[in-house]
py3Dmol code that shows the C-alpha trace and the ligand (Angstrom):
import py3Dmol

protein = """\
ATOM      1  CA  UNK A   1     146.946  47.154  85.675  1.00  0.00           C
ATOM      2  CA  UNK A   2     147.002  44.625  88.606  1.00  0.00           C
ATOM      3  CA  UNK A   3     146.778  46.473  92.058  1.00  0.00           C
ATOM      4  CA  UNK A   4     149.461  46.038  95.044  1.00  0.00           C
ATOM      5  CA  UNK A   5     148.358  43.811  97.264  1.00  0.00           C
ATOM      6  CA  UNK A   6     148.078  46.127 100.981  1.00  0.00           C
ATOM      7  CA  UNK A   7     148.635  43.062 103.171  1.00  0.00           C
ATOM      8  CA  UNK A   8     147.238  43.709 106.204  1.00  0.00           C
ATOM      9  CA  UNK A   9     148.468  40.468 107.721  1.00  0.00           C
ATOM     10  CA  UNK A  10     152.029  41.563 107.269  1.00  0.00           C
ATOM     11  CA  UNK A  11     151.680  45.020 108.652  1.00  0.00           C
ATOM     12  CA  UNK A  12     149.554  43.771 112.178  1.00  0.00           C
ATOM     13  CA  UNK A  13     152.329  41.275 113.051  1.00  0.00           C
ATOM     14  CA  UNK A  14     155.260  44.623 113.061  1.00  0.00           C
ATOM     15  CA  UNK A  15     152.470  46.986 114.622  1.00  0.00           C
ATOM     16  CA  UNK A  16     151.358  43.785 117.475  1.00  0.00           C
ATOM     17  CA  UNK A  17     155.839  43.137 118.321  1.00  0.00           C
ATOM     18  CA  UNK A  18     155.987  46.877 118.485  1.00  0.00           C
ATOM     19  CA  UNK A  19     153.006  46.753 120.996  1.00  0.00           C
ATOM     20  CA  UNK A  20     154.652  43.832 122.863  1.00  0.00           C
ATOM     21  CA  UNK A  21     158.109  45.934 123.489  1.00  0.00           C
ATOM     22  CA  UNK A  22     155.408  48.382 124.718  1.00  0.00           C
ATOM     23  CA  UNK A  23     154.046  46.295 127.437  1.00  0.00           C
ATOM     24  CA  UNK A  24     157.540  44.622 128.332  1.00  0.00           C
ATOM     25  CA  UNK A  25     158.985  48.408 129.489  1.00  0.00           C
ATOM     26  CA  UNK A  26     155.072  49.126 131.249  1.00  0.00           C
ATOM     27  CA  UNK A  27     155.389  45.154 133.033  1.00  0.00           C
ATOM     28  CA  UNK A  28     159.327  46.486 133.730  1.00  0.00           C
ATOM     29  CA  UNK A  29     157.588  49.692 135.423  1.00  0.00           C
ATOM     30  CA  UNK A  30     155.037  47.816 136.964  1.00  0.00           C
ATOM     31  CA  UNK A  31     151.913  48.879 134.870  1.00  0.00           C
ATOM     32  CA  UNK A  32     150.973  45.436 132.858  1.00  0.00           C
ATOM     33  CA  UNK A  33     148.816  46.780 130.436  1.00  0.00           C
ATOM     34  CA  UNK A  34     145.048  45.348 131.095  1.00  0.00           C
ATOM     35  CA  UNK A  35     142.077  44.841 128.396  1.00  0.00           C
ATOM     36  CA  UNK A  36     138.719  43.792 129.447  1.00  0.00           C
ATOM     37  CA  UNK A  37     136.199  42.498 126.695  1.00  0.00           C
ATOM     38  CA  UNK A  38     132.434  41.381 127.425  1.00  0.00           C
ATOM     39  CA  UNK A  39     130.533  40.127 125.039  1.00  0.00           C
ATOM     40  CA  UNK A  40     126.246  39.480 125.665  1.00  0.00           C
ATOM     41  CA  UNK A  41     124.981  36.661 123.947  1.00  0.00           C
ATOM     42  CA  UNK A  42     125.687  34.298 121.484  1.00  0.00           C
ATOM     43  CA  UNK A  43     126.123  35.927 118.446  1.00  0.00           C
ATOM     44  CA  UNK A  44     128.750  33.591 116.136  1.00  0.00           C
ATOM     45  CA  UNK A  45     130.392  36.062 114.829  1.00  0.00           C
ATOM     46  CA  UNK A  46     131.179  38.572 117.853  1.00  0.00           C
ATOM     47  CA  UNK A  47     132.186  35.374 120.166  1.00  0.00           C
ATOM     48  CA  UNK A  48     134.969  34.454 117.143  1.00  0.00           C
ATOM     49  CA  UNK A  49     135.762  38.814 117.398  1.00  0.00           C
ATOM     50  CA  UNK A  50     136.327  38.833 120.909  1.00  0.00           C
ATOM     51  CA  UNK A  51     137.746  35.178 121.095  1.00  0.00           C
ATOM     52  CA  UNK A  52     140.588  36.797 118.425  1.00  0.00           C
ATOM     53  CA  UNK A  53     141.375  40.107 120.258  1.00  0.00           C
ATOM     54  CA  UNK A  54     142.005  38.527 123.882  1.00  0.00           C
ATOM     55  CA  UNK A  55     144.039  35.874 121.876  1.00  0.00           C
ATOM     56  CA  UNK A  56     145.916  39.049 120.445  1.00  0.00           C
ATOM     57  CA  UNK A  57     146.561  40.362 124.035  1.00  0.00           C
ATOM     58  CA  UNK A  58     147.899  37.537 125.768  1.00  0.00           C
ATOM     59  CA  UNK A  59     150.423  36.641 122.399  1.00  0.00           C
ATOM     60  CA  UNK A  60     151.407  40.887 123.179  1.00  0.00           C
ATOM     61  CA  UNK A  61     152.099  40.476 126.717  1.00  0.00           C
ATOM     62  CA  UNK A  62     149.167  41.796 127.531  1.00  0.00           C
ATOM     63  CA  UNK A  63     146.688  41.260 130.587  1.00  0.00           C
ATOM     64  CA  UNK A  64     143.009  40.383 129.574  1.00  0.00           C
ATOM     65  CA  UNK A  65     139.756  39.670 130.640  1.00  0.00           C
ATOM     66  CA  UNK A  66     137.212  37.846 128.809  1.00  0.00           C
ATOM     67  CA  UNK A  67     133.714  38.155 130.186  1.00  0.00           C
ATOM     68  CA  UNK A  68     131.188  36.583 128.113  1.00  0.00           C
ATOM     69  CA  UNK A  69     127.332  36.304 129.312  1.00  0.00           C
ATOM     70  CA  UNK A  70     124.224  35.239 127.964  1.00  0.00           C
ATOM     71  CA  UNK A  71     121.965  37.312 126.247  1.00  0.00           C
ATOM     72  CA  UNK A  72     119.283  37.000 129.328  1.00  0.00           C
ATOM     73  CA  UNK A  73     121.727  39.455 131.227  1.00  0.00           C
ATOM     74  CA  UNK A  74     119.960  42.474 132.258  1.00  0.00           C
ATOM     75  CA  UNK A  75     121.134  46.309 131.314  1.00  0.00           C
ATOM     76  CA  UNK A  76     121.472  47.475 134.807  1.00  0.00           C
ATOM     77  CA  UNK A  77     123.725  43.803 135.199  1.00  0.00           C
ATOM     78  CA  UNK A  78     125.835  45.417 132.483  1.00  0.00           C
ATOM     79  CA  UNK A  79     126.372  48.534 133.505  1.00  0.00           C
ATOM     80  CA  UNK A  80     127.068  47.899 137.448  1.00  0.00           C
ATOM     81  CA  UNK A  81     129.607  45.358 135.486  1.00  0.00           C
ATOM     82  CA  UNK A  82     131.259  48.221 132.957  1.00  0.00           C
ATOM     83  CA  UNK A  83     130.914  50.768 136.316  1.00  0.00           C
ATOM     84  CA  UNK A  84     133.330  47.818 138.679  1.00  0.00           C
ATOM     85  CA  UNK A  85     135.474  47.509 135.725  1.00  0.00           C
ATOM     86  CA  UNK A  86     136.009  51.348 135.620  1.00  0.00           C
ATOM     87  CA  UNK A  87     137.216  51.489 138.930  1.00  0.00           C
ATOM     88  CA  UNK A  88     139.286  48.559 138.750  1.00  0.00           C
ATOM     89  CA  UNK A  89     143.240  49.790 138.503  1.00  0.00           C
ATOM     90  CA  UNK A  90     144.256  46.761 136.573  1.00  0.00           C
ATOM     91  CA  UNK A  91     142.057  47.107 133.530  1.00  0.00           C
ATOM     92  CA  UNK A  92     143.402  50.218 131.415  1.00  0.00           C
ATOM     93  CA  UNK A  93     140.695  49.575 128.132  1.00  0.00           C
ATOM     94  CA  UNK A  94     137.206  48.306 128.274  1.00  0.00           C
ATOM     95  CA  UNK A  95     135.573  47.033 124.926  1.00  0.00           C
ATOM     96  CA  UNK A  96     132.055  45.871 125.022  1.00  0.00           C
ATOM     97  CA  UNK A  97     131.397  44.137 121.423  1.00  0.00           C
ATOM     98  CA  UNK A  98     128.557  45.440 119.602  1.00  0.00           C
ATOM     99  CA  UNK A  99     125.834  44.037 119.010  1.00  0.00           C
ATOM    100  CA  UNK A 100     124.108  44.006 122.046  1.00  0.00           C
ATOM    101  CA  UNK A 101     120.827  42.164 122.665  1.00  0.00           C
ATOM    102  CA  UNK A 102     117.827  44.976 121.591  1.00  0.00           C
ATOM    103  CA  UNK A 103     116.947  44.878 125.198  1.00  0.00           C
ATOM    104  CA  UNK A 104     119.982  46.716 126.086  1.00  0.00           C
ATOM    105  CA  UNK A 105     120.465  50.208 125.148  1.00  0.00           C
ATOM    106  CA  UNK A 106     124.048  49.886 123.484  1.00  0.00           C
ATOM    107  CA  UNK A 107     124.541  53.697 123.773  1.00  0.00           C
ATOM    108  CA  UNK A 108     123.791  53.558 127.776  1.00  0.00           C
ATOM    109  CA  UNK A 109     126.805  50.858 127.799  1.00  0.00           C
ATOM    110  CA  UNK A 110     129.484  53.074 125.774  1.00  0.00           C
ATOM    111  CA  UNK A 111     128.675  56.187 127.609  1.00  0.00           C
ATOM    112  CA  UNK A 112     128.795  54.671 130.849  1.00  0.00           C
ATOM    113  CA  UNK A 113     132.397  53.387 129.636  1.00  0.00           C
ATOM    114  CA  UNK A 114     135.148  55.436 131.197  1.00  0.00           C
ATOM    115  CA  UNK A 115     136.263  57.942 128.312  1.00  0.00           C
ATOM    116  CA  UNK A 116     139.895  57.250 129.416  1.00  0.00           C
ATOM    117  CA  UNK A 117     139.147  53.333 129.365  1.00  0.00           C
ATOM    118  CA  UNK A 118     137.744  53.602 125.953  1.00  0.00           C
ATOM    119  CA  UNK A 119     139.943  51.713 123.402  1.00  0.00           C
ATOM    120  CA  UNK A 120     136.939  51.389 120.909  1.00  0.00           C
ATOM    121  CA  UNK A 121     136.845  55.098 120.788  1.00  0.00           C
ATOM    122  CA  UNK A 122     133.252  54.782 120.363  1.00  0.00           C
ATOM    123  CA  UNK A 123     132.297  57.775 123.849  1.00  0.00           C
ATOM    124  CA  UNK A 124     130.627  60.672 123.173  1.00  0.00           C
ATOM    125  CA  UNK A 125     133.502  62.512 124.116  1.00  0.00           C
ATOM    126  CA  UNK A 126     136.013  60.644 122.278  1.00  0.00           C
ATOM    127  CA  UNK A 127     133.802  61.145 119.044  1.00  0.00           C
ATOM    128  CA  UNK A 128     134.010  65.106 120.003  1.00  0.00           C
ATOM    129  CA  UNK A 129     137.785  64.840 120.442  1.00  0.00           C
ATOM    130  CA  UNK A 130     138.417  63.331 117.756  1.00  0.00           C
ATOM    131  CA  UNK A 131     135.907  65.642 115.329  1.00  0.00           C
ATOM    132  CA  UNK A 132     137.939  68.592 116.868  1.00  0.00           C
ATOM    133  CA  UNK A 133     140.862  67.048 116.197  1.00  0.00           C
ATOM    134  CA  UNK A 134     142.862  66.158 120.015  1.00  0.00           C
ATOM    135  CA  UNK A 135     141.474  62.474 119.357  1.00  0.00           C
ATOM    136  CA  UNK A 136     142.281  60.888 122.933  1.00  0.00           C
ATOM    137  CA  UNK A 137     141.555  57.565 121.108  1.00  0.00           C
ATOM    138  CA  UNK A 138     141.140  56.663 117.315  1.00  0.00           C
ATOM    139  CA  UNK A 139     138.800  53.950 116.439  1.00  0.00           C
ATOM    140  CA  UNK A 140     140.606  50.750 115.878  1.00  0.00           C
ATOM    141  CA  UNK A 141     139.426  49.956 112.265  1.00  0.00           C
ATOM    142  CA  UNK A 142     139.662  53.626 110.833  1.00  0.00           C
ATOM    143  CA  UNK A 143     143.307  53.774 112.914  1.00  0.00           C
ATOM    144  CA  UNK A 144     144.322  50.397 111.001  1.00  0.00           C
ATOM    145  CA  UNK A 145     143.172  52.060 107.576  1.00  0.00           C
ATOM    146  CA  UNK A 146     145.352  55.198 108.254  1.00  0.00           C
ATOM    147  CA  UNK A 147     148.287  52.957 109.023  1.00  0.00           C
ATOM    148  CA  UNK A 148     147.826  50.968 106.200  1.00  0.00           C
ATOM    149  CA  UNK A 149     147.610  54.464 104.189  1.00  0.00           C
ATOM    150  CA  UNK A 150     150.829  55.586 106.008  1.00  0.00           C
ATOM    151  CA  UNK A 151     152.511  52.219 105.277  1.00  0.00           C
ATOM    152  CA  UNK A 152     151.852  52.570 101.653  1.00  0.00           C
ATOM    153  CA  UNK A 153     153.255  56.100 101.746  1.00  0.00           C
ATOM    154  CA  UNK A 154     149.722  57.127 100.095  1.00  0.00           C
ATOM    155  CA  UNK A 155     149.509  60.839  99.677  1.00  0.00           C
ATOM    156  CA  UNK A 156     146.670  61.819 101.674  1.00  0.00           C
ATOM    157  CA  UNK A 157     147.175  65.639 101.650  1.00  0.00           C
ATOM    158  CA  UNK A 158     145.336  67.098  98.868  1.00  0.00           C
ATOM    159  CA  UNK A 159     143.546  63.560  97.954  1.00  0.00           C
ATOM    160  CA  UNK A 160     140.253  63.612  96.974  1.00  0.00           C
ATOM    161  CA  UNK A 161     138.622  60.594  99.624  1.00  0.00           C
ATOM    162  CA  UNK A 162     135.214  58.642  99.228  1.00  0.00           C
ATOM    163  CA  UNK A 163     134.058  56.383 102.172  1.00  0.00           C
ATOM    164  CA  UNK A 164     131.058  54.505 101.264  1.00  0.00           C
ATOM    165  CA  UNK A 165     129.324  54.045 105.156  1.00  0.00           C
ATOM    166  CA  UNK A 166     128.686  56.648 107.294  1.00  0.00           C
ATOM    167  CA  UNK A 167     128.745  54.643 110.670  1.00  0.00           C
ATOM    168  CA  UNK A 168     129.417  55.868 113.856  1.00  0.00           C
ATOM    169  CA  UNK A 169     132.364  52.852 114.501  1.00  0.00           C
ATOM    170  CA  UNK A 170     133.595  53.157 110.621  1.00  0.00           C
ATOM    171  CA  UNK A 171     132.589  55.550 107.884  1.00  0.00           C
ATOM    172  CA  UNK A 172     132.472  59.282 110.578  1.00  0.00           C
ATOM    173  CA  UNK A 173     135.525  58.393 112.224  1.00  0.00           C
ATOM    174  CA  UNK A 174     137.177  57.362 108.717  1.00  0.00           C
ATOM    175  CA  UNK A 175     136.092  60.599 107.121  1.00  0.00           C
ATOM    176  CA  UNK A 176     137.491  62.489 110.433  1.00  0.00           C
ATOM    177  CA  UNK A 177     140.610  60.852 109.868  1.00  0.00           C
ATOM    178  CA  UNK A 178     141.790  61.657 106.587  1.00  0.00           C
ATOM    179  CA  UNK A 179     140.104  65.366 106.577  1.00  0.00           C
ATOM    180  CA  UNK A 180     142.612  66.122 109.222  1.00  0.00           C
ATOM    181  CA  UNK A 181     145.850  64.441 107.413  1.00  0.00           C
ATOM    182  CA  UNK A 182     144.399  67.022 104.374  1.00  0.00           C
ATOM    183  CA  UNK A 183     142.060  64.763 102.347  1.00  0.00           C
ATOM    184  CA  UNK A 184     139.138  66.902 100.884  1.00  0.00           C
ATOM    185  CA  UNK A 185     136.782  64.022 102.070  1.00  0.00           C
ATOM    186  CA  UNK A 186     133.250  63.259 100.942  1.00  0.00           C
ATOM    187  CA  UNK A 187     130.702  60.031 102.900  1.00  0.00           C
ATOM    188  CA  UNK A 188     128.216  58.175 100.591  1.00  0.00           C
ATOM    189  CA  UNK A 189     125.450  56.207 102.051  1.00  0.00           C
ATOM    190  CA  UNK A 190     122.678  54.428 101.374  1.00  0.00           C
ATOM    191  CA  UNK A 191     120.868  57.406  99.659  1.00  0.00           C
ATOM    192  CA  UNK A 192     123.652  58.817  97.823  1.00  0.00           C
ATOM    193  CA  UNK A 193     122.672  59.487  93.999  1.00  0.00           C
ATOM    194  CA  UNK A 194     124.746  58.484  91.200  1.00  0.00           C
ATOM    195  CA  UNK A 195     127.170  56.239  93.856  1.00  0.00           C
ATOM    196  CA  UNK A 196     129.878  55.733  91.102  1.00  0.00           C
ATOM    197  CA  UNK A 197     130.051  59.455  89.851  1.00  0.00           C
ATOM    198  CA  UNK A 198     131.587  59.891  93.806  1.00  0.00           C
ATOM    199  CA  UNK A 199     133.697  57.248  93.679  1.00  0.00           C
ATOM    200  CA  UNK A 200     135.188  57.567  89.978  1.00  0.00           C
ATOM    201  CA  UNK A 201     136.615  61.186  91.253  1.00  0.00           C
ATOM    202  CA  UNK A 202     138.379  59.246  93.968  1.00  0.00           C
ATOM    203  CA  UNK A 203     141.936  58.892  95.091  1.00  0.00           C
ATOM    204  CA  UNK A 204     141.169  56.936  97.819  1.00  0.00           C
ATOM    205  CA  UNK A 205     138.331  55.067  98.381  1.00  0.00           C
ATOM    206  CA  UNK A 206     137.272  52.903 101.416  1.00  0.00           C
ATOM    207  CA  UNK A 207     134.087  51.061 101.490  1.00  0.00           C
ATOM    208  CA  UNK A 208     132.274  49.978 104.488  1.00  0.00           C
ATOM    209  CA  UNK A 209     128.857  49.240 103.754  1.00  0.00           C
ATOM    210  CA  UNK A 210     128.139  45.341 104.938  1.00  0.00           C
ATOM    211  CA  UNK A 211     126.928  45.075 101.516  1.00  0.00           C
ATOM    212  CA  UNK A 212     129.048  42.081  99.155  1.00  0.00           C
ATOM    213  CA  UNK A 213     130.999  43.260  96.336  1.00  0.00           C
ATOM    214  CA  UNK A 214     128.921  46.436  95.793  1.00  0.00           C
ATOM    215  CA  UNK A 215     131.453  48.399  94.530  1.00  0.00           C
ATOM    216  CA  UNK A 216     133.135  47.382  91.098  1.00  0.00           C
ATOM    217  CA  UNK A 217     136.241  48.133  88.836  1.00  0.00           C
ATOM    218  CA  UNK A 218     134.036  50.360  86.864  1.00  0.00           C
ATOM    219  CA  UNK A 219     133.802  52.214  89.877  1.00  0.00           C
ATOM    220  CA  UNK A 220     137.204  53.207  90.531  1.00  0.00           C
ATOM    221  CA  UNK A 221     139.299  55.584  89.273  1.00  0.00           C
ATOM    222  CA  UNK A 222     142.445  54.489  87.088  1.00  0.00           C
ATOM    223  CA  UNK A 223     145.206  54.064  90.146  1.00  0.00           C
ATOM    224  CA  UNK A 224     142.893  54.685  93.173  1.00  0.00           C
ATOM    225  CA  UNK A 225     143.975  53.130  96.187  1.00  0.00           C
ATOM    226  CA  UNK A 226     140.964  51.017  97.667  1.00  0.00           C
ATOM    227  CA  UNK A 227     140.012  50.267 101.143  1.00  0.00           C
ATOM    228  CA  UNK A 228     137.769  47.047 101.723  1.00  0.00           C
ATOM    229  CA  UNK A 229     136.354  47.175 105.268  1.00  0.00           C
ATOM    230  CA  UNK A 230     133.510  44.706 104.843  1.00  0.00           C
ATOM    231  CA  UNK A 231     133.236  41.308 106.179  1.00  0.00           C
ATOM    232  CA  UNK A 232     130.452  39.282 104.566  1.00  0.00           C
ATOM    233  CA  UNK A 233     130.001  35.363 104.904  1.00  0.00           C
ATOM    234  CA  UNK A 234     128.759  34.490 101.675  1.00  0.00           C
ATOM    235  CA  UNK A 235     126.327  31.564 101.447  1.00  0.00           C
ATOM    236  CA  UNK A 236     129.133  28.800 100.741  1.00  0.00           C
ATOM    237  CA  UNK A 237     130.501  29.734 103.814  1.00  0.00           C
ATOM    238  CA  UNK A 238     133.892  31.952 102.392  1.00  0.00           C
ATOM    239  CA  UNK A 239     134.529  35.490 103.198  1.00  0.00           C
ATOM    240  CA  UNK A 240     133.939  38.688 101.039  1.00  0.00           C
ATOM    241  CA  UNK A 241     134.334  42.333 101.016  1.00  0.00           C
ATOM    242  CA  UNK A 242     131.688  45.518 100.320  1.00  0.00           C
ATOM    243  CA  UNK A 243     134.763  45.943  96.974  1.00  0.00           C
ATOM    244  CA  UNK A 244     134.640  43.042  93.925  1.00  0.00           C
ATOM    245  CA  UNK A 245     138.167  42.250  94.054  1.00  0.00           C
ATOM    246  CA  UNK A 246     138.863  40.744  91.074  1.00  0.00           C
ATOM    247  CA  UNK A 247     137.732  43.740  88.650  1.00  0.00           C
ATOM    248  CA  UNK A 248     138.892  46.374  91.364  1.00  0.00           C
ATOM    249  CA  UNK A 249     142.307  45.027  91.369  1.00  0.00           C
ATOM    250  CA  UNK A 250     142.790  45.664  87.514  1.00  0.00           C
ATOM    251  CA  UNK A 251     142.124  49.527  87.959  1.00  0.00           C
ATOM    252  CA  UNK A 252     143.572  50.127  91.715  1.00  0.00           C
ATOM    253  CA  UNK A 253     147.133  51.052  91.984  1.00  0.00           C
ATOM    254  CA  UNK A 254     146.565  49.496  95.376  1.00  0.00           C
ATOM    255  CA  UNK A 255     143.786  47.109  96.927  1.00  0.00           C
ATOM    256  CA  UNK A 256     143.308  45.284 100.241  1.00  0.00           C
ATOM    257  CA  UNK A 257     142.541  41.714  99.925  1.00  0.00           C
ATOM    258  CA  UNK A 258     139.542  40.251 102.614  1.00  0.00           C
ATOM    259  CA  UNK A 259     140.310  38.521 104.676  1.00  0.00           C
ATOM    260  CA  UNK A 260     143.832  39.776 105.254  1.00  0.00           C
ATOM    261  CA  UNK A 261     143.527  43.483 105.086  1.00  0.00           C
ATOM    262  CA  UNK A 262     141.640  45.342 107.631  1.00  0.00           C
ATOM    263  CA  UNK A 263     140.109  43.439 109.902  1.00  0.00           C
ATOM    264  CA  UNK A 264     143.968  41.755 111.432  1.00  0.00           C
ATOM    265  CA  UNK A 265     144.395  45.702 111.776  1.00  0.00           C
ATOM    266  CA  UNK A 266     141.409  46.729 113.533  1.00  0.00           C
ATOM    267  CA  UNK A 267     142.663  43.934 116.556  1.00  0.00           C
ATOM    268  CA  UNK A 268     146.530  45.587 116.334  1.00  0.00           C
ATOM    269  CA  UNK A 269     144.864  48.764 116.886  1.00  0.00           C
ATOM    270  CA  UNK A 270     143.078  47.818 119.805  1.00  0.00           C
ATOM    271  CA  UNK A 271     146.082  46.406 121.809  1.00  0.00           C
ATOM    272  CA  UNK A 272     147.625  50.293 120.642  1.00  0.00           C
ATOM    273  CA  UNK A 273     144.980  52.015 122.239  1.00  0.00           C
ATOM    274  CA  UNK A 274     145.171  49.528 124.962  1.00  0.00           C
ATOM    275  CA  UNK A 275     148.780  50.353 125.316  1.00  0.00           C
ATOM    276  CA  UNK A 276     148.582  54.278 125.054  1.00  0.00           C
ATOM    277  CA  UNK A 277     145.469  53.981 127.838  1.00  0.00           C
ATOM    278  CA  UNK A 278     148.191  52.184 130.310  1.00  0.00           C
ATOM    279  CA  UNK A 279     151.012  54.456 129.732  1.00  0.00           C
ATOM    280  CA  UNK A 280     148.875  57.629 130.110  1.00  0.00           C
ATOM    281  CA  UNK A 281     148.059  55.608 133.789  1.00  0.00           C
ATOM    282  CA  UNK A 282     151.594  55.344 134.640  1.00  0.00           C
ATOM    283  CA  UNK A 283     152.497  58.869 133.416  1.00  0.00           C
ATOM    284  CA  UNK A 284     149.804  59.792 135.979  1.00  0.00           C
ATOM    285  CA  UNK A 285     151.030  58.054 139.000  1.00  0.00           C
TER     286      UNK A 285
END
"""
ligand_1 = """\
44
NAD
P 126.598 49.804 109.361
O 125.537 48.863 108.921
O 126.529 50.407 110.702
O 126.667 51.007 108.303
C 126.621 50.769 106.927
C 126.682 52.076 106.188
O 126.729 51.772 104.800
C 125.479 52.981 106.407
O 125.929 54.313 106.559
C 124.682 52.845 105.111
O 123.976 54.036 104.759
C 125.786 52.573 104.111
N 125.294 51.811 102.970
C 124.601 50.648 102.960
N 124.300 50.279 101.708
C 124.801 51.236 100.890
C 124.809 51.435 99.485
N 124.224 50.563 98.680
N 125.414 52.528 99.001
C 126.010 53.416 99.809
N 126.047 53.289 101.158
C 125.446 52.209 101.686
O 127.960 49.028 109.095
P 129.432 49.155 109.789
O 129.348 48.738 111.207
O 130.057 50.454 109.440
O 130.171 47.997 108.991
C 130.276 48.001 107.589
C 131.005 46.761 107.137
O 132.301 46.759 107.674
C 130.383 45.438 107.575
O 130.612 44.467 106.572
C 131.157 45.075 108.815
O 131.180 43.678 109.057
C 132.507 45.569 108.411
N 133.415 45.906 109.526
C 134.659 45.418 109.431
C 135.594 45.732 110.400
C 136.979 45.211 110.243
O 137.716 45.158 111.208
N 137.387 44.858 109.015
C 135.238 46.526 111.486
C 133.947 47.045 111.536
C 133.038 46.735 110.531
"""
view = py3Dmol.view(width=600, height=400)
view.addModel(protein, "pdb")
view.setStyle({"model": 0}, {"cartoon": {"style": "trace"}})
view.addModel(ligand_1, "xyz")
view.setStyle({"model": 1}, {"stick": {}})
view.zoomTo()
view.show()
C-alpha cells in the first residue's frame, strides 16, 4: 500500500484566503485584526518561526507586530512589555515564541498573557477550557491536525488514537482534541513500555516527540492514518519528522509528508485564532 499524501501545503493556502475574507469584512467594520509576536534571543530556529508567521499575517491582511530582543532582556522587561501589549486595543493575539532564555520563567510570560489575547492557547485557563471542553482557543498545531483530520474526512468517532508526546503545546492538547470529537485516546511518552504494542492498535496516530524517525512502518497499523508533528534538522542540513516516511507510507492509508504537513498548518491556525480573538472584540463593542 502507498499512503495518501495529507498535503498540508495545499490545505493552509484555502484555510489562510478564508482568513483573509475574514479580516477584509473586520478592516470593512473597522476592527483590522492585530498579532503581536516577540521573540528573546537568537535562537535560529524561533527567529525563522516568527519571521514566517508575521510574513503569514501581512500576506492575510492582517496587522502585525514583530518585536524581537536580545536574550540579555530582563523578565520584568518582558512582562511590563506583554502587560502594554494587553492593554493596547489594536493588538487582538499575543504570541511569545518559546523558548525563552532559562533566565526567564516562560510560565510567568504565558500567564501574564491576556487569556482573551492568547492565540497560542498555551494560559492556564485556556488549557482548563479546553480540558472541559468550551476551548476559547485551540492550540495552533493540534487545531491544524484536526483540520487536516476533518479535511481527510477521517472518522474520528469511535477511533482508537495514539499521540506519542505528551507536551503541554502538542501531545495534551492533541489528546483533548480528538477525545472530545469521540476518539478513545491514549498519550505515550518517553516511559511508555512496549511503544509499538500502543501504536499497532492505532487508527490514528500522531507523533510528536522531537525525536527523528522514531516511529516505523512496523509500527503502524495496516491503513492507519499518521500524523508527523516533528521538525528535526538532520546533520546534512534537510528536514525530518519523529515518523520514517518511507516505510510508514507503505502501511498508512494516509501520511503527512515533513516539511509540508503540519507545521504550514500550525501558522494558518494562528492567523484563525488571531481572527476569532478580533471578531469576539468587535462583537463586544
Ligand atoms: P517536547 O520535547 O516538549 O515533548 C516531547 C514529548 O515526547 C515528551 O512528552 C516526551 O516524553 C515524549 N518522548 C520523547 N521521546 C520519546 C520516546 N522515545 N517515546 C515516546 N515518547 C517520547 O516536544 P514538543 O514541543 O511537543 O515538540 C515535539 C516535536 O514537534 C518537535 O520535533 C518539535 O519541533 C515539533 N513541533 C512541530 C510543530 C509544527 O508546527 N509542526 C509545532 C510544535 C512542535
Amino acid at each position: 500500500m502507498t499512503a495518501r499524501l495529507i498535503d498540508g501545503v495545499k490545505l493552509a493556502a484555502v484555510i489562510r484566503e478564508e482568513v483573509a475574507q475574514r479580516a477584509a469584512v473586520l478592516t470593512a467594520h473597522g476592527v483590522r485584526p492585530g498579532l503581536a509576536v516577540i521573540v528573546v534571543g537568537s535562537d535560529p530556529a524561533s527567529q525563522v518561526y516568527v519571521r514566517n508567521k508575521v510574513a503569514a499575517c501581512e500576506k492575510a491582511g492582517l496587522h502585525s507586530v514583530l518585536e524581537a530582543y536580545p536574550a540579555s532582556m530582563t523578565q520584568d522587561e518582558l512582562l511590563n512589555r506583554v502587560k502594554a501589549l494587553n492593554a493596547e486595543p489594536t493588538i487582538h493575539g499575543i504570541l511569545v515564541q518559546l523558548p525563552l532564555p532559562a533566565h526567564i520563567d516562560a510560565h510567568l510570560v504565558i500567564e501574564t498573557i491576556a487569556a482573551a489575547k492568547d492565540v497560542d492557547g498555551f494560559h492556564v485557563s485556556n488549557a482548563g477550557l479546553l480540558m472541559t471542553g468550551k476551548p476559547l482557543f485551540r492550540p495552533c498545531t493540534p487545531y491544524g491536525v484536526m483540520k487536516m483530520l476533518e479535511s481527510e474526512h477521517v472518522e474520528i468517532r469511535g477511533a482508537v488514537a495514539v499521540i506519542i508526546g505528551a507536551s503541554n503545546i502538542v501531545g495534551k492538547p492533541m489528546a483533548m482534541l480528538l477525545q472530545s470529537a469521540g476518539a478513545t485516546v491514549t498519550i505515550c511518552n518517553s516511559k511508555t513500555r512496549d511503544l509499538a504494542w500502543h501504536t499497532r492498535h492505532a487508527d490514528i496516530v500522531v507523533v510528536a516527540t522531537g525525536k527523528p524517525r522514531m516511529v516505523d512502518g512496523s509500527m503502524i497499523k495496516p491503513g492507519a492514518v499518521v500524523i508527523d508533528v516533528g521538525i528535526n534538522r538532520l546533520p546534512d542540513g534537510k528536514l525530518c519528522g519523529d515518523v520514517d516516511f518511507d516505510s510508514a507510507k507503505e502501511v498508512a492509508s494516509a501520511i503527512t509528508p515533513v516539511p509540508g504537513g503540519v507545521g504550514p498548518m500550525t501558522i494558518a491556525m494562528l492567523l484563525v485564532n488571531t481572527i476569532e480573538a478580533a471578531e469576539r472584540a468587535l462583537a463586544s463593542k
